[in-house]
N, C-alpha and C positions, 0 to 999 in steps of 0.2 A: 565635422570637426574631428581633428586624430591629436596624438599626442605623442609626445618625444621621451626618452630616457633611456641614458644606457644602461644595459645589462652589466653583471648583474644587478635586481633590485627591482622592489616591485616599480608601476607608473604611477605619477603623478598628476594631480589635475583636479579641475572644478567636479568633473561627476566621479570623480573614484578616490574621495576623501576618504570615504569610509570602507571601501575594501579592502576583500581580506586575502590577503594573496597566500596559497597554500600550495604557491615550489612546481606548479605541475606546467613544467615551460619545456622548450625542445626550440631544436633550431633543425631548419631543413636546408639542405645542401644552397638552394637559391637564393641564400640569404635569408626567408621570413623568416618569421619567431612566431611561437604560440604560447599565449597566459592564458590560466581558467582561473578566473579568480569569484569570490560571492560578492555579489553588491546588491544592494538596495533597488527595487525599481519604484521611481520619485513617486508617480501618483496612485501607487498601492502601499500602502503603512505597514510594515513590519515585514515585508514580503520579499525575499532575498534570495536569487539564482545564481545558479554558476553563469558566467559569462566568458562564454570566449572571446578571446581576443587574438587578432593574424597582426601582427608589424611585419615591413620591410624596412632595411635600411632608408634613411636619407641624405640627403646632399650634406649633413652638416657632421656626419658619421653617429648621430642617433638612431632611433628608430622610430618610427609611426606606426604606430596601434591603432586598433579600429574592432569595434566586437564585430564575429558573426551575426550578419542579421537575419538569415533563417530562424538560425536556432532562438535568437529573442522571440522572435514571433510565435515560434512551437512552445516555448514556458508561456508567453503569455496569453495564447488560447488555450494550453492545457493547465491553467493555474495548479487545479488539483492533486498533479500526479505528484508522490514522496520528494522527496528532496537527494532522497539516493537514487532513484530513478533519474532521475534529473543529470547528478554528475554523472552516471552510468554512460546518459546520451552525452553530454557533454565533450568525454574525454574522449567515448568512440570517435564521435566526428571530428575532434582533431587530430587523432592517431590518423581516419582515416584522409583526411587532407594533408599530414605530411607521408601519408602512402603514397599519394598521387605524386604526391612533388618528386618523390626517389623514382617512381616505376613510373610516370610520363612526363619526364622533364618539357617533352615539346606538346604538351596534351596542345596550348592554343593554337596550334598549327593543327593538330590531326583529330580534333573535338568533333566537329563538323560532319566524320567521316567517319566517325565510328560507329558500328555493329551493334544490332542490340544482343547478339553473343560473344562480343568484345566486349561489353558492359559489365555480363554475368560474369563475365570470366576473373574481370578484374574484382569485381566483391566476391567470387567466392575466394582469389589469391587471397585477398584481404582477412577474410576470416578465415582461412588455413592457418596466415603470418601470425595471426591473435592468436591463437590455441597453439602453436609451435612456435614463434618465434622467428626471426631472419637469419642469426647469427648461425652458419655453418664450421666457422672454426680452420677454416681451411685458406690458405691465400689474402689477398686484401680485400679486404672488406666491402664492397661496391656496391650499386644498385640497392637494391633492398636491404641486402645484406647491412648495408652502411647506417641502417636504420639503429642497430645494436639489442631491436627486439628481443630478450630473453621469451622462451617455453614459459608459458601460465597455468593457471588449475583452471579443471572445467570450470568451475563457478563461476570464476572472474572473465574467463572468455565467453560463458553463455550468457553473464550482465552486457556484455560489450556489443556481443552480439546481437542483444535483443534490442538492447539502446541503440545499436546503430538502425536495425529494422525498422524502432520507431520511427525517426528520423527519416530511412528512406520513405517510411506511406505518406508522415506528413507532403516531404517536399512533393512528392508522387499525387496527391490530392489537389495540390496548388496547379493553377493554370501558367502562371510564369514563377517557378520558383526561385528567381534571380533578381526581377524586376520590382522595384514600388512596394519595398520595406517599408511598412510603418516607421513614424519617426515618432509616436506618441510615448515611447518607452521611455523620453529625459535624457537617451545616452547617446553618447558622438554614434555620430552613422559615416565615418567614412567619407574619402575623398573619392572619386571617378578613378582612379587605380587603383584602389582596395577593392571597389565594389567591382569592376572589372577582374580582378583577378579571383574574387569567392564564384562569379559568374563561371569562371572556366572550370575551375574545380568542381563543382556542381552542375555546369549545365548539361553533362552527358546523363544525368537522373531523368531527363525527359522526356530517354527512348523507353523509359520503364512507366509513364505513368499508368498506361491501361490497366498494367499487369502486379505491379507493386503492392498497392492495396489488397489483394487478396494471398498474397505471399510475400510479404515483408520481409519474415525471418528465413524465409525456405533455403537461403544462400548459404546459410548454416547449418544445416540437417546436416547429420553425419559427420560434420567437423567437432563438437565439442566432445561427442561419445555418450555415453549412457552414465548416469549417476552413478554409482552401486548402492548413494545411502541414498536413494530418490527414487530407484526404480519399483521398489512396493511401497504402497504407502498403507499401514497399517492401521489397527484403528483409532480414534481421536481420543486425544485425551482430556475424558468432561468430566465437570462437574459431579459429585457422588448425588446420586437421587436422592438416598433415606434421610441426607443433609440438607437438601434442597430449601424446604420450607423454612425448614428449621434458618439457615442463612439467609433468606429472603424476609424474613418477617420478624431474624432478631430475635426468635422465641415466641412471642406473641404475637397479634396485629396491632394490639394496644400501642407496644411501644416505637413502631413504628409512622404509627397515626399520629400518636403525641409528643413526637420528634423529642423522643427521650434525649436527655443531656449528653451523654456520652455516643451517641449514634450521629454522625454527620446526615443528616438529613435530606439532601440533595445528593450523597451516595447512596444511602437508602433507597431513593424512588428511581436513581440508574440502574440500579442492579435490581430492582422490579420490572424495570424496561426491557434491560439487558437480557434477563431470566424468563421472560413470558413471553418476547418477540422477537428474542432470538438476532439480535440486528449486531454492529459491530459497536465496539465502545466510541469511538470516535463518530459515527453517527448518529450517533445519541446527543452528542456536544453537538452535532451541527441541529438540532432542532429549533423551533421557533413557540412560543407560545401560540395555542392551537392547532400542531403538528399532533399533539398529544390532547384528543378533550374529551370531556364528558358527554358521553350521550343520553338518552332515558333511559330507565330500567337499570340502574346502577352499573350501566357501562361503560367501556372506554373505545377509541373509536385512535387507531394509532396510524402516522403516516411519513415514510422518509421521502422530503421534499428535497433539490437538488439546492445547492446552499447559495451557488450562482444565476439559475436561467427559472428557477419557478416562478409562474407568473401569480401574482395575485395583486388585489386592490385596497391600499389600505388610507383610502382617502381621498386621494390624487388620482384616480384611474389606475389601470392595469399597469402594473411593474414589474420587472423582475425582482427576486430576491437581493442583485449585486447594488441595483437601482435605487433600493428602498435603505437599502444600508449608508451609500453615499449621502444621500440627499436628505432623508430622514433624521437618521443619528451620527451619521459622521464617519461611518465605520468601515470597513475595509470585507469582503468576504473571507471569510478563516481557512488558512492555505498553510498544508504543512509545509511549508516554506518559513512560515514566523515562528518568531521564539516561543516567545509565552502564552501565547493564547493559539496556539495551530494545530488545526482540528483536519483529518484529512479526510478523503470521500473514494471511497473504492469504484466508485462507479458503479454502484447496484442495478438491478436487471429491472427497468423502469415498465409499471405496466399504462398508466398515459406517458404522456411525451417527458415530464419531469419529476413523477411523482408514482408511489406505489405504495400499498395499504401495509399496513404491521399487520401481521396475521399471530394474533395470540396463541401461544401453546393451550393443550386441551388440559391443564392441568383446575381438578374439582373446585370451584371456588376461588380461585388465581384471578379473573375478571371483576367480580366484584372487591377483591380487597383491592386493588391494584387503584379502583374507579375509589376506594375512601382515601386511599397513600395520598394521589393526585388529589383526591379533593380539596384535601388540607395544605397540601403543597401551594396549592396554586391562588388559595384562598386569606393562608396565613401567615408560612414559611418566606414565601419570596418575596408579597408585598412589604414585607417588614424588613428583608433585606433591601427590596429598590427603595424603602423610605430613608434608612440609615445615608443609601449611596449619595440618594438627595441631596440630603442635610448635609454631606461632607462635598457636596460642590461637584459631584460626579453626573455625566450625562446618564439618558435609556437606551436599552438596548432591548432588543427582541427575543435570547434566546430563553428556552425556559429553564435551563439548569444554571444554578447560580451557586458563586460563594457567599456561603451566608455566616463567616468567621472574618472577624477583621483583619486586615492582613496590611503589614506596613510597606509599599511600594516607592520607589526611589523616592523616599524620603516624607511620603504622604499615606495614612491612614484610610485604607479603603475596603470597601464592603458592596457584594453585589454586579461584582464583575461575571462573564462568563465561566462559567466551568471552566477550569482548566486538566489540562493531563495530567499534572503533576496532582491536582487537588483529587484528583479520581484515583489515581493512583494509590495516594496516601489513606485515602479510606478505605479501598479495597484492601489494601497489607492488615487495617486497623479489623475490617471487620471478622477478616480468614483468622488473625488470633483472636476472637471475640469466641469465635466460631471450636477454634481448640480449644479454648478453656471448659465450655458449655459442652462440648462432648468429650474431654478427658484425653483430649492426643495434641501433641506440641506441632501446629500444623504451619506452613510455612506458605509463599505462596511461591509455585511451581508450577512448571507448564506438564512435564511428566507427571507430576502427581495433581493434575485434575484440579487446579487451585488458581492457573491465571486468569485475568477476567474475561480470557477468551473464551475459556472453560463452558461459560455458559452459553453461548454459543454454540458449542459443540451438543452439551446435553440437550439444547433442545432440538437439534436436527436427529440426535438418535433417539427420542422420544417421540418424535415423529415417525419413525421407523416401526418401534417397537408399539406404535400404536396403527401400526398397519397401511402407514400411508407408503405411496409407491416412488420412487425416483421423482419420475417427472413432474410427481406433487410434490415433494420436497426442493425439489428445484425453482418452483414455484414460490412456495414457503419460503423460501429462505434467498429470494431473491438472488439465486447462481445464473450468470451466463452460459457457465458451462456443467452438463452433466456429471462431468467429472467431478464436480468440487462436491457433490452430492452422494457420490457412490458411493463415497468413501463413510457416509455415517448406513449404508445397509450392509458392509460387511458382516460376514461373521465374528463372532469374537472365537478367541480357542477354546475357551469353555465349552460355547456352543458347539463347535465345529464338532468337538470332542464328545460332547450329546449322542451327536447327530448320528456319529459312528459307531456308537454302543448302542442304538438300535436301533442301526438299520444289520449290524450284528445279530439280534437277537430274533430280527424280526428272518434271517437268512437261517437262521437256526432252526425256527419254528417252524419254516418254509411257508410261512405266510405269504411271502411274496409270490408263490410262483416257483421261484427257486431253491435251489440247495445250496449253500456253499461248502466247500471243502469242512471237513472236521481234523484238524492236528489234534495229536496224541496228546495229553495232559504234558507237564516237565516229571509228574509223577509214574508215568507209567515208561518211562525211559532211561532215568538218572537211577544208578544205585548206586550203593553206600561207595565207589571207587572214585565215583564222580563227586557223590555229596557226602563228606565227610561227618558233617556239623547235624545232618538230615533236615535243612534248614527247607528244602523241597519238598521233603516226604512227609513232614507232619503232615 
């Protein structure tokens, strides 16, 4: 099914009632047109992609729209990736299909016959044309040129770029990346000349599949240039230690056990989680009750399960997680794609196939208070919010962090919903000035100043460090893919650095080492009173 309307203006029709058209159209020399617009996908709740759309002209002098159906398929097997990743790929690949359309107007004629160094060649032009632009300014405008591309900043060329790469491993992984689109997404798929014409455009990605996958982005090396504010990455900015407790526990443990009045209580036992296992805010919201539980000896026993593909059995035989959501309670897996309730999942370095342990920081007694916070939580706190949600006509849900404040919702009264971002949020800001008040400084929260909730985060991987673990264990710990993302909490700090070289000074001095080093003359036994007036040297 396609659909008609003319330009300008967004389209019209049964499945794009609700979209939201945001201007990012183009017309390529052969007549198509390109809309990215957000819609809804029908059998996920609240769950909304950019979607492209290719029109050509038709007989009637409208146009026929039709979404790309690669790119559906890449959001709705990568549900979890950000929502700005998302347009990042989005936009690439329609930039890149009206590259095609200016620099191979006869591609269906010479597709067939193309090079897999004719391939390269054209994605690297491609991402040259992103990072510089087409327009030369000289003569009429033609070919590429005609495209009107302005010069970009690296940033926005190495998003494009990298969201195109995506893009290419996907199609690169697929055995026909042209053929036998799902039609399960609810939205027009296209007549036999749309899908024919996405074929031609894309079917030269099939000289690449062997090689795609393990250089995706490589097409772009050396096109965007080096950061200058990205090329050192200094140290992180965490959480202050001697605060630590002290913000984790509220002052006490008392008042954190007894879900003192004025303490959000399900921000409390996040920023317990947050603080002693180091994981991201956002997957903390994706937990399930029993992700987090008690085990003997006043411990706790912690674990990020993937929000979609974990299997487990809660009645019915083995499930996944997306499974148990549908059929169970109603509910949709939480994709930062939704508004109010979208929780996203960075993809953590899984040690089975969907799941990996919280690894507690080594902080003296941090275990056992964490296993009484949880006790009470999970015993007192939240039953008495799912009872509230009961009463007020509300379904269950699985996850264990809940709102446990009434909150008035398009027009209904409700209690006991999932965690939201915003409600973490809003505690986290409450608790950092709880936090000034109780030690006497006006404190705000700041990513520079060691106060975002990422903060903690960061102080537990350089407490890792400082407690003598080595990289590849903190890589480990903290569940990184890559090395890199770890290196960065065993730097030096400058303090330290600045240690380090006072003595190994003293120690060159002593000739402790073995060696001598040089001795310069004092500033006293050189400067006289012509040079130093004030004798600000010679005292």
């Amino acid at each position: 099914m396609t659909f008609a309307f003319q330009l300008p203006g967004p389209p019209r029709g049964p499945t794009l009632t609700d979209a939201e058209w945001n201007g990012d159209t183009a017309v390529a020399p052969r007549g198509r047109h390109f809309l990215i617009l957000m819609q809804d996908v029908r059998d996920i709740p609240g769950y909304r992609i950019p979607v492209l759309h290719i029109g050509e002209p038709n007989e009637e002098g409208g146009i026929d729209f039709a979404p790309f159906e690669p790119l559906l398929r890449l959001f709705r097997e990568e549900p979890l990736s950000s929502i700005t990743s998302k347009r990042h790929i989005a936009r690439a690949v329609r930039l890149f299909i009206e590259y095609v359309d200016h620099r191979w107007p006869r591609l269906a004629e010479i597709a067939s016959s193309l090079r897999r160094t004719d391939v390269r060649r054209i994605f690297r032009e491609f991402c040259v044309h992103l990072r510089t632009g087409t327009v030369d300014g000289t003569g009429p405008q033609t070919g590429t040129a005609a495209l009107g591309w302005q010069p970009t900043s690296q940033g926005a060329a190495r998003n494009l770029i990298n969201g195109f790469g995506t893009f290419l491993k996907y199609v690169a992984e697929v055995t026909e990346p042209h053929r036998d689109m799902p039609s399960e997404l609810g939205l027009p798929m296209g007549d036999d000349r749309l899908r024919n014409a996405h074929a031609r455009a894309f079917g030269m990605m099939a000289h690449l599949r062997p090689s795609v996958p393990r250089k995706a982005v490589a097409m772009g090396r050396g096109i965007v240039g080096s950061d200058p504010h990205g090329a050192f990455r200094g140290s992180t900015k965490r959480f202050a230690l001697p605060h630590l407790v002290n913000f984790l526990t509220e002052g006490s443990p008392e008042q954190v056990v007894t879900a003192r009045s004025d303490v959000d209580p399900t921000g409390a036992l996040q920023r317990l989680i947050l603080g002693g296992g180091g994981i991201r805010e956002s997957e903390s919201r994706q937990m399930w009750i029993g992700d987090v539980t008690l085990v003997g000896g006043g411990q706790v026993k912690g674990f990020l399960r993937h929000p979609s593909f974990f299997v487990q059995d809660m009645g019915n035989g083995p499930q996944t997680r997306e499974q148990i959501l549908l059929e169970r309670y109603g509910l949709a897996v939480r994709r930062s794609g939704m508004s109010r309730f979208a929780a996203g999942w960075k993809s953590p370095l899984m040690e089975d196939r969907y799941s990996a342990e919280i690894y507690w920081a080594p902080y003296p007694g941090f275990r056992e208070y964490l296993a009484s916070a949880l006790y009470h939580y999970v015993m007192v706190v939240r039953p008495e919010a799912m009872l509230q949600r009961k009463a007020l006509g509300f379904g269950d849900h699985p996850y264990l962090l809940v709102c446990t404040s009434p909150t008035m919702v398009d027009g209904r009264m409700e209690v006991g919903q999932p965690y939201t971002a915003a409600a973490a949020r809003s505690s986290w800001e409450s608790a950092i000035r709880r936090l000034g008040r109780r030690i006497g400084e006006d404190l705000k929260v700041e990513k520079d100043a060691g106060t975002s909730i990422h903060s903690l985060r960061h102080r537990y991987g350089r407490t890792l460090h400082e407690a003598g673990f080595d990289e590849a264990t903190i890589k480990r710990l903290m569940h990184h893919r890559s090395i890199r993302s770890s290196r960065v909490y065993t730097m030096a700090e400058p303090g330290e650095m600045h240690a380090l070289l006072e003595a190994a000074e003293e120690r060159l001095a002593a000739g402790g080492t073995g060696l001598v080093g040089p001795a310069f003359p004092t500033l006293g036994d050189v400067i006289d009173a012509t040079f130093d007036p004030t004798g600000l040297y010679r005292k």
